[in-house]
Every structure is written in structure tokens, then in C-alpha cells.
N, C-alpha and C positions, 0 to 999 in steps of 0.2 A: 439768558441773562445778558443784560448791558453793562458794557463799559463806558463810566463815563470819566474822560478826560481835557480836561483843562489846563492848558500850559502857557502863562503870563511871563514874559520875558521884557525886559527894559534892556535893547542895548545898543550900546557904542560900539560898533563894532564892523561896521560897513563903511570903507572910505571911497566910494565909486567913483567921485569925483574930485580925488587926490590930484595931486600935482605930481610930478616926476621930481627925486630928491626930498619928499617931504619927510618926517617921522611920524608914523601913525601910532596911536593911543586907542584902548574900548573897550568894552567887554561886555556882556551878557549876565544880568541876575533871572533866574527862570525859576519856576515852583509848577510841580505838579500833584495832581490828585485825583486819585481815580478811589470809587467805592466802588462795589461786588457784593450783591446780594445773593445766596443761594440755599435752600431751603428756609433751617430758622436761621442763620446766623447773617453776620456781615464781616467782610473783609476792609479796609478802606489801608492807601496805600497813598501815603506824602511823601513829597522828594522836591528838596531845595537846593540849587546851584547857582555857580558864582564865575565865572571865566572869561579872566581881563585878557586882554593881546596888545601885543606891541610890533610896529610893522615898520619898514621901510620900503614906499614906494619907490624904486627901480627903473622904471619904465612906469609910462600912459596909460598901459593894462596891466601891469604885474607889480605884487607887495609879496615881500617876502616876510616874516616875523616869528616872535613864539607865543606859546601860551601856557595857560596856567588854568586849570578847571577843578572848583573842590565842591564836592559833592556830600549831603547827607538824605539819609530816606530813612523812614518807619513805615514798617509791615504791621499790622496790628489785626489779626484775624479773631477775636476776643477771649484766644486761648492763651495762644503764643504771642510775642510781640518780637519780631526783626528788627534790628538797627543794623545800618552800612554806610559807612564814613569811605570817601575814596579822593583819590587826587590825579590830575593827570598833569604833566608834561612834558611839551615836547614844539615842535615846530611847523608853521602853516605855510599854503602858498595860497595867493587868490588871481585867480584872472577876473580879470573888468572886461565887458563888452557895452558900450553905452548906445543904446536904441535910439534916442535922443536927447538935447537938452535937459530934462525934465525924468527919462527913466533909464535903468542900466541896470542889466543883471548881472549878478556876480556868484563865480565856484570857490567854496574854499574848500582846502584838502589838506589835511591834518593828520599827522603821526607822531606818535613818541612814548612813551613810558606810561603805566600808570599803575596805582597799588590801592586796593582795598581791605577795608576791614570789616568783619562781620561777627555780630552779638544776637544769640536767641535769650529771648526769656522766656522760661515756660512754668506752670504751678507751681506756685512751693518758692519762687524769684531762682529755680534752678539755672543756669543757662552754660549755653555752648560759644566759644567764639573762636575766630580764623583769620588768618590776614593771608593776602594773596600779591603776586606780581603779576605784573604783564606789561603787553601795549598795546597799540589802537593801531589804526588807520580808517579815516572816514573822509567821507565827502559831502559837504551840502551846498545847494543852489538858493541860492535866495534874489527878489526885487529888491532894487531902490529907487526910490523916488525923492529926487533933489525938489526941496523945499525953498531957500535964499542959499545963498552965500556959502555951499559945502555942505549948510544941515540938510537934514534928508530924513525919512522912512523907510527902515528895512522891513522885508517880510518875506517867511521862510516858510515852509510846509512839509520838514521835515530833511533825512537824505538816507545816505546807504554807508558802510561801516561793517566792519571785523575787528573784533576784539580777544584777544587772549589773557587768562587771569591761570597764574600756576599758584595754588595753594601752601602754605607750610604741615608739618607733620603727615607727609604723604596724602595727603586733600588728593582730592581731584583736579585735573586740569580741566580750564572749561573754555571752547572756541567757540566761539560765537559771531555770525554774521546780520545783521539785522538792515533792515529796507523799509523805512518808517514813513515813506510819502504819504501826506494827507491826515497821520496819526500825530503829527504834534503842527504847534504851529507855535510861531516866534514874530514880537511886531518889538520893533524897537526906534530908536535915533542913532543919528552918526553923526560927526564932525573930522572935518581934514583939517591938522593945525599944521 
């Protein structure tokens, strides 16, 4: 069985070619969607995100800033159907390395808080639901390619992350490490104001 996914992201979010002292503004809208065929049935699995940042370049290669990421998804295997609403924040750093006039890659590295919620529907409109805490730490590498004047194209193919979510009503904890190169992908725009 194949999975197929598709991940469309619009963002602001790369300032590569900041100035030292500037204030950086951005952020990422993304939507994903994967279907799962397997015997008779089908799975199919939507998930929409939103995370603005706000930055202060420092230095010629370094932005320090925070962010803010809200997330929702639907599981719908055509029995049951999942909802899961989540938020994160917390604080980024990013190193700039510019290759040339024209391109520069950059790491961002993110950590801080974040809290989910989760709703089953099953026969009958029965369902289950749970909210959960934790936090993150991740890292992703993305291009940029400066366009005129600070705009530019970002492009990202994923990165690497641990996440922790502790349940209420004695849930389970859930750690989780993921390594996602090559399995998403993110194209966007950026502006240095």
C-alpha cells in the first residue's frame, strides 16, 4: 500500500538575508493529506497548520525569536473518525550560512511547550476525548534563494525532532522521535523588514 502525501506550505519565514538589528516577522500556512487504501476500505488523513515567528536578527548569521504553531487534523477511516487540535509555543534560533549572493541555507532549532486535544467518533456519534501536555525540540534545514531586494524562496524537505505529550486522567505518556527527510516538503516566501 501507498502513501500519498502532499504538503503545500506558503511561508514567511526565512530571513537569510536579514541585516544585523533588524526585526524579523513570518510564518508558515501548510496542509497535509495522505489516503490509505487497504483491502475494502480507505483511510484518508487531513491536517491543516499555521506558525507565525517573530525574530530579532543579532548578528549576520544568527536570529533569535519565538513562535507560535496551531495545528488541526481529521483521521477518518470510515468507521471511526479522529479530530486533534494542538498548539505549540515556545522559542527558535536560526543560523544563516549564505553560499552566495543569490543562495543561503539556513537551521532552525525550536523548543518549548505544546498541548493537544483529541476527540474519537465512533457508531452510534459515541466518542472518546483527551487533552494532553508536553514539548518539542526539533530541527529543520531549509534553501533560500534571494529573488530582489530581501524576497526570496524558501525550501525545506523536512528535519529531525522529539516530542513529549503527558495525557490527563492517567493516559499514557507518549515520546516520540521522528526523522522526516524527504517525507514532507515546504516551498514558501520571506521578507527582511
Amino acid at each position: 500500500m501507498k502513501k500519498i502525501l502532499v504538503m503545500a506550505a506558503l511561508a514567511v519565514c526565512s530571513f537569510a538575508s536579514a541585516q544585523k538589528g533588524t526585526i524579523l516577522v513570518g510564518g508558515n500556512i501548510g496542509f497535509t493529506s495522505e489516503k490509505t487504501e487497504f483491502a475494502n476500505s480507505e483511510r484518508t488523513v487531513n491536517e491543516f497548520s499555521f506558525s507565525p515567528k517573530v525574530g530579532y536578527q543579532f548578528h549576520e548569521n544568527w536570529t533569535v525569536g519565538g513562535e507560535f504553531t496551531v495545528s488541526s487534523s481529521n483521521d477518518d477511516n470510515g468507521i471511526t473518525e479522529e479530530k486533534n487540535n494542538g498548539f505549540k509555543l515556545g522559542a527558535f534560533v536560526r543560523y544563516t550560512m549564505p553560499l552566495s549572493q543569490t543562495f543561503s541555507v539556513f537551521a532552525d532549532m525550536g523548543a518549548g511547550f505544546q498541548n493537544a486535544k483529541y476527540k474519537e467518533y465512533g457508531p452510534g456519534n459515541a466518542f472518546a476525548k483527551s487533552k494532553a501536555d508536553g514539548m518539542y525540540v526539533g530541527v529543520t534545514p531549509a534553501l533560500f534563494i534571494n529573488m530582489k531586494k530581501g524576497f526570496g524562496l524558501n525550501f525545506s524537505i523536512g528535519g529531525l525532532g522529539y516530542e513529549t505529550l503527558s495525557y490527563d486522567n492517567n493516559g499514557p505518556d507518549v515520546n516520540s522521535f521522528y526523522f522526516n527527510f524527504g517525507q514532507t516538503f515546504n516551498i514558501g516566501i520571506s521578507k527582511n523588514f
